[in-house]
C-alpha positions in Angstrom: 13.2 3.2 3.3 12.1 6.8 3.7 13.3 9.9 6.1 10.3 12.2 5.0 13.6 14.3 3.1 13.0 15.5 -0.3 15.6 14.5 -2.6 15.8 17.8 -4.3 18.7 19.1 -6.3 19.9 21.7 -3.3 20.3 18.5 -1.6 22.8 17.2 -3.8 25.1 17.1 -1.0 23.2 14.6 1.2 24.5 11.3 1.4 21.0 9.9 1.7 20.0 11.5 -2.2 23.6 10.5 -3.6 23.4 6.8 -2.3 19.8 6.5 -4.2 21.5 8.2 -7.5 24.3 5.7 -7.1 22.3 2.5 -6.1 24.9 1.2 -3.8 26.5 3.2 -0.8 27.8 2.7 2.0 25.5 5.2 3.7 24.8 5.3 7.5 22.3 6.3 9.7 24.3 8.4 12.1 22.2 8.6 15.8 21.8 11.5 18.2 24.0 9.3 20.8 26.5 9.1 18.2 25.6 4.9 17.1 25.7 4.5 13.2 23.8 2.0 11.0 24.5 0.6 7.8 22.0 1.2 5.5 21.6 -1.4 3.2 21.0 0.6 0.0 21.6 -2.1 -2.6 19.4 -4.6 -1.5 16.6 -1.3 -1.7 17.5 -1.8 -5.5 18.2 -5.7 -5.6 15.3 -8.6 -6.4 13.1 -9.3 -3.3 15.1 -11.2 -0.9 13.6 -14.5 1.0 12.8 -12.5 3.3 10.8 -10.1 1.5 9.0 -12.5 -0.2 7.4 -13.5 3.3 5.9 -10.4 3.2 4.8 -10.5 -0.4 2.9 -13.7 0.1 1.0 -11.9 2.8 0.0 -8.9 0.2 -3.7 -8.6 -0.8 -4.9 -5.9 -3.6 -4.4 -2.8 -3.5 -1.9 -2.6 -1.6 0.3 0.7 -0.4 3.9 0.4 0.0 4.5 3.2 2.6 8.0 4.8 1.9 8.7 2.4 -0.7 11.9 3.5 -1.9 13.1 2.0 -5.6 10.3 0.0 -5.5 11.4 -3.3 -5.4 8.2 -4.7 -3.7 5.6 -2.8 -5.6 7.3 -3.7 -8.6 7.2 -7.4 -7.3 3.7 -7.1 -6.9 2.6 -5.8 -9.8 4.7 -8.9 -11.6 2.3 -11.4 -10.2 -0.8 -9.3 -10.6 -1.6 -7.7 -7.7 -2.0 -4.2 -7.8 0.8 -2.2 -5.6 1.2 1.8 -5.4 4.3 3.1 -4.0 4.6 6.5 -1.9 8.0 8.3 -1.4 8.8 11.4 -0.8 12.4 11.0 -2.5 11.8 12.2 -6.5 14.8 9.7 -7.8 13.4 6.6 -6.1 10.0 7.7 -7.2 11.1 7.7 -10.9 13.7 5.0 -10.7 10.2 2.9 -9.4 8.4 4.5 -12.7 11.5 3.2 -15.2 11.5 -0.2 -14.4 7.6 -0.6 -14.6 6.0 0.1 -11.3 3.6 2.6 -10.3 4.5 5.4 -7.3 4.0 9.0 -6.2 6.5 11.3 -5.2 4.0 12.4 -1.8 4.4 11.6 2.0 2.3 9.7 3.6 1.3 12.5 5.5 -0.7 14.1 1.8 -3.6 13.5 0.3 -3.5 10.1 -1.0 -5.6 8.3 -3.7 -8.5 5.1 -2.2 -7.7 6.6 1.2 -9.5 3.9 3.3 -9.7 1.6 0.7 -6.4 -0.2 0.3 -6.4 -3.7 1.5 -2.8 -4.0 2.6 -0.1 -1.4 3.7 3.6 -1.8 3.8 6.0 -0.6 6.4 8.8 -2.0 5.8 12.6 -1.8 5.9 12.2 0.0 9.1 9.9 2.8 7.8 7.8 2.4 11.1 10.1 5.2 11.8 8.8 7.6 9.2 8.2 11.2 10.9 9.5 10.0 14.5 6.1 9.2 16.3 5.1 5.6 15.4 1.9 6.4 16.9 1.1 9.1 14.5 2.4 7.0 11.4 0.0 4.3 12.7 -2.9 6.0 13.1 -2.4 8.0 9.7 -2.1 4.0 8.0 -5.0 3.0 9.7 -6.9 6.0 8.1 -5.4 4.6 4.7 -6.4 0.8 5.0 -9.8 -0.7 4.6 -11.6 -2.0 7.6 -10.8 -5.4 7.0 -7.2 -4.6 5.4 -4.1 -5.5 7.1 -1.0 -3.3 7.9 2.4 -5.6 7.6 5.2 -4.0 9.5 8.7 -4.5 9.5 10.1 -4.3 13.1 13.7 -3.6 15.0 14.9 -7.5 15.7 16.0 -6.0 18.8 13.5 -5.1 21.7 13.9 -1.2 21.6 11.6 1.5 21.6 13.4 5.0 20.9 12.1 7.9 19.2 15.3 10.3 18.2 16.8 12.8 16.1 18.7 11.1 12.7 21.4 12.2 10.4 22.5 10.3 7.2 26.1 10.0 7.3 28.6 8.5 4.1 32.0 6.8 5.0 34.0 9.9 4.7 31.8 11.4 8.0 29.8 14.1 5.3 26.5 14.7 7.4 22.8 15.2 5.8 20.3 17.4 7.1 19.0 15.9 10.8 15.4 14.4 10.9 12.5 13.0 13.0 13.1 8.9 13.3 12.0 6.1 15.6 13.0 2.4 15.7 10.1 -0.3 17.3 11.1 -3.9 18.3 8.1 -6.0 18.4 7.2 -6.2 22.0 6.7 -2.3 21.2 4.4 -2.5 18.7 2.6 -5.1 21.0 1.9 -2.3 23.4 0.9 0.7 21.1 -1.3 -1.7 18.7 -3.4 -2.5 21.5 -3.7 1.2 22.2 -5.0 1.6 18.8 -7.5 -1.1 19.0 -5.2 -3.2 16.6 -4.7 -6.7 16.9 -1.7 -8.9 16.1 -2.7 -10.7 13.0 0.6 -12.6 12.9 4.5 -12.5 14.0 7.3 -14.1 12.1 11.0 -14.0 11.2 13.0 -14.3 8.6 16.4 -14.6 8.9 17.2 -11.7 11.2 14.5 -9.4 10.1 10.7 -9.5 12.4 7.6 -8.7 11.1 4.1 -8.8 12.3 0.7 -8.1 10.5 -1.8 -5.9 12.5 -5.3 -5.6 11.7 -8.4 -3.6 13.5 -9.8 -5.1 16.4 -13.1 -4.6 15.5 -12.8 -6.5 12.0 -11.7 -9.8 14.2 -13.8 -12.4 15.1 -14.0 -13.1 18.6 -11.9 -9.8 19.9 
């Protein structure tokens, strides 16, 4: 997971960048309306769960991990040959990804990015469909990014929710990081604005209590 912060040492303060220095938190994602969500910042640096690996199966090279964190699924994928890239914004994740064997680039999404419109699979997962608070612009940006017959495999809200909001990271003692653009997207959502993108739902499963759902272009689909 991703906020689009920089993890930069005059953010040393910010529960977010101490959590990924750590590797374990608790850290929460503190809404405008006051709710708070437990991030779960130790699986980010755990093995790929069950779960995970449903998404993993799915993978075809290259693939883009979009706000890929400490790189446990690009690192995954690179351990069974296919070729993953991870892009983070956050400079610790970046380089924990780097020590332990993966490949990734401390860059947003948002930059310049290397194969743009080349890369057979992209990754949002672990609910960085929120990335930059407009799904819709995060969406469009990945389609840009992906192949014309490449998938994009998104992780969505169990929940059906669609809320686009203002996000602080918060750590048990009630210490505040700066506030941020976020969204959250349950899948009946991403139903809706996939179709106005002239995406189609490739597939929809769960896991456990985790949804995803693999979206590809329209116009790459036989008979749509």
């Amino acid at each position: 997971m991703t906020t689009d912060e920089d993890d930069s040492p005059c953010a040393g303060g910010d529960p977010y960048a101490l959590a990924l220095r750590t590797g374990h938190g608790p850290v929460y994602l503190r809404m405008a309306d006051g709710r708070r969500i437990r991030m779960p910042v130790h699986c980010w640096y755990a093995q790929p769960t069950l779960a995970d690996e449903s998404v993993l199966a799915r993978c075809v090279s290259p693939v883009l991990d979009v706000g890929s964190g400490p790189g446990r699924l690009c690192r995954a994928l690179l351990g069974r040959g296919v070729f993953a890239l991870g892009v983070d914004v956050a400079p610790r994740a970046v380089a924990h990804t780097i020590a332990l064997g993966g490949i990734a680039l401390c860059r947003s999404v948002f930059d310049r990015l290397p194969a743009e419109g080349g890369w057979q699979t992209v990754l949002l997962i672990d609910g960085n469909i929120g990335i930059g608070g407009n799904p819709r612009t995060l969406l469009g940006r990945c389609i840009q990014l992906t192949a014309p017959t490449g998938l994009l495999l998104v992780e969505v809200d169990p929940a059906d929710v669609e809320e686009r909001c203002t996000a602080r990271f918060e750590d048990i003692h009630g210490h505040e990081g700066p506030p941020f653009p976020w969204a959250r997207l349950g899948a009946p959502a991403l139903h809706r604005l996939a179709d106005n993108l002239a995406l189609s739902v490739i597939d929809q499963w769960r896991h456990g209590h985790r949804c995803f759902l693999a979206l590809g272009r329209q116009d790459s689909i036989p008979g749509t």
